[in-house]
N, C-alpha and C positions, 0 to 999 in steps of 0.2 A: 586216602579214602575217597569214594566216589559213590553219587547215589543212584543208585539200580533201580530203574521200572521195570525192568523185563530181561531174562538170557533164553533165546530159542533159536532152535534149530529150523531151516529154511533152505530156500534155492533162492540165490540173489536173483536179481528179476531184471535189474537196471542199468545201462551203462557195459562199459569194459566188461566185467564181473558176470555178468548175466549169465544165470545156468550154474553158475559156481555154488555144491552146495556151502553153506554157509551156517553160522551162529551166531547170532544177534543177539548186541551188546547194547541196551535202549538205554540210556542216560536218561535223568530226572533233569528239569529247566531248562527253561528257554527263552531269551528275550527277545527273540524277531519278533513273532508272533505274526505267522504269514497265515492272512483271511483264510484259504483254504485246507490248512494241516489236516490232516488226518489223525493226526497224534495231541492232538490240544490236553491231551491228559499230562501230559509229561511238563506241562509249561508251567506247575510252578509244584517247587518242592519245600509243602507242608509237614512243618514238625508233626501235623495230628496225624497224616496218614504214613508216619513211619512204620515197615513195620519190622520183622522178622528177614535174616538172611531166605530160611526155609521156605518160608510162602513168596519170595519172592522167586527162589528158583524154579515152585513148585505155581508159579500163576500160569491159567492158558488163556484170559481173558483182557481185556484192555479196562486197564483203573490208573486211578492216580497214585497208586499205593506206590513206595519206592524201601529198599534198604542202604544204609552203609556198606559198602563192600571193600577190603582191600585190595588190592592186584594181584597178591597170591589169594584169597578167596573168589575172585574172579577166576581165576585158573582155573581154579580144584572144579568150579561150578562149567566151565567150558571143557575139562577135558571127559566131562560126566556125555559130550556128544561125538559123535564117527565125525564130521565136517571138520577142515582141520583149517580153516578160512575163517575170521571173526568179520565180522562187520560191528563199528562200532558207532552208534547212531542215535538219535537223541528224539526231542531232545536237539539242543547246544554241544556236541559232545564239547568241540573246541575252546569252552567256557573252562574247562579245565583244563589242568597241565596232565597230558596223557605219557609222559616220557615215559615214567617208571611202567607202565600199566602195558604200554605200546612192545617198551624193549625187553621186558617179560616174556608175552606172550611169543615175540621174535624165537626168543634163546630155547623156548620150548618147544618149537619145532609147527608154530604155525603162520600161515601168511595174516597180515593184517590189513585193514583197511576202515577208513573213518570217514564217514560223510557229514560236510558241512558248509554251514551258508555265506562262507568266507567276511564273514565280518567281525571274527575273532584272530590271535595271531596263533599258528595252530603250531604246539609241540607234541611230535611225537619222533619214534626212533624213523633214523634215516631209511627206513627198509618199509616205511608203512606206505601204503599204496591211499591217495586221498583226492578223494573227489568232490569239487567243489560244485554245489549249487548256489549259486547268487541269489541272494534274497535283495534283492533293488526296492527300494522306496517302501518297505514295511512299516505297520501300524510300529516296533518294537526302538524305531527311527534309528539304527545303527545301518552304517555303511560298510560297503564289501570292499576289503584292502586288498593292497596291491603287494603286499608283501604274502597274503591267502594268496593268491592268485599265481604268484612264482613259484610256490609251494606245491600246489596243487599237480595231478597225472593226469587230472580230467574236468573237464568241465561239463555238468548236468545241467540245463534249462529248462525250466516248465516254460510252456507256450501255449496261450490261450486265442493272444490275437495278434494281429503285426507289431502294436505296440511294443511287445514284450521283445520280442526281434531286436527293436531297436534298442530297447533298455541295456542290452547282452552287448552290441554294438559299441557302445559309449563309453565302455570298460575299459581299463586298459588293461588289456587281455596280453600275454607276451607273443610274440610271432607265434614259436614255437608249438603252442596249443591248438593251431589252427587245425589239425588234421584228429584232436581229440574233444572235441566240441559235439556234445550229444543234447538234443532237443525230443523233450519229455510231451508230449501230449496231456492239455488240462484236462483232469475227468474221464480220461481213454476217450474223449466226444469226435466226429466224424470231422469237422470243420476245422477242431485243432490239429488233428492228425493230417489231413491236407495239406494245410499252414506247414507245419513240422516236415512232412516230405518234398515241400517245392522246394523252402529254405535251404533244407541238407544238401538237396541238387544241387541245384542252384552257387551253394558254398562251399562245396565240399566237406561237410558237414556228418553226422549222422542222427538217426532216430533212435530213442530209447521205450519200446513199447510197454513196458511193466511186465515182461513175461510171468512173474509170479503169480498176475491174476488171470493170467490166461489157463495157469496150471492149477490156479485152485487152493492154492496155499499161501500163507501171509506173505 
């Protein structure tokens, strides 16, 4: 069982994926607790705001409301969309053991894929596509592992200022990754995207602009 904020249908925006449409699988909690989330509703999962499977498949709004779901009730609730690509995102999703949920959705005929902050040890089936965002030095004080990090297809970085450059740096990043290293612009802001596109140059690197808010959709 697993606890559900949110299943909706989308166009990834971010990274590799971008433009893929998509179905979003939001997981309840989370213990980084990274100052700027966007999703601060999901970071902690309240017995009072449990609620219903129904209204949770039936939310269009951002609450802290969450339900129990099983892997076959996650199905039945993902095959209700045309996207045949889950995105499975939190939330923490990695806080959980996603095998059974992962190699489900595999055997019924969709791609997966799970973003997280590489500070958990992440299970899922061997065929799920996973991108790591490094959560470095968070209020939540958990460290991003290096066994996340071999795991991982992709690497996503928010970048606000050089610092953060360097924090990405420090990692031990495996060779191999160096040609899928995508750098996130903080806030879509003019200074950080700059930053973002000298770096990529510069490393051979890439930019991930959030295409989904350019198109309008979550």
């Amino acid at each position: 069982m697993l606890p559900v904020n949110e299943i909706f249908e989308t166009i990834q925006g971010e990274a590799c994926k971008s433009g893929t449409p998509s179905v979003f699988l939001r997981l309840q909690a989370c213990p980084v607790r990274c100052p700027w989330c966007d999703s601060k509703h999901t970071w902690v999962a309240d017995p009072a705001n449990q609620v219903s499977i129904a209204e949770i498949t039936a939310k269009v709004e951002d609450t802290n409301t969450w339900a129990m779901m099983s892997p076959r009730e996650i199905l039945l609730a993902v095959q209700g969309f045309r996207a045949r690509h889950v995105v499975i995102t939190g939330g923490e999703p990695a806080a959980y053991d996603l095998q059974p949920l992962t190699t489900l959705l595999i055997k019924s005929g969709f791609s997966v894929q799970v973003e997280t902050s590489g500070t958990h040890a992440i299970q899922v089936h061997p065929c799920t596509w996973v991108t790591i965002s490094p959560k470095i030095g968070m209020p939540g004080g958990l460290v991003v592992l290096d066994e996340a990090l071999r795991r991982g297809n992709e690497i996503k970085h928010c970048v606000g200022k050089p610092a953060d450059i360097e924090k990405l740096l420090a990692l031990n990043i495996p060779r191999e990754f160096m040609p899928m290293i995508w750098l996130q612009p903080l806030s879509q802001s003019r200074k950080a995207t700059k930053l973002c596109i000298q770096e990529a140059t510069a490393r051979d690197w890439r930019v991930s602009i959030q295409t989904h808010k350019f198109l309008g959709v979550r």
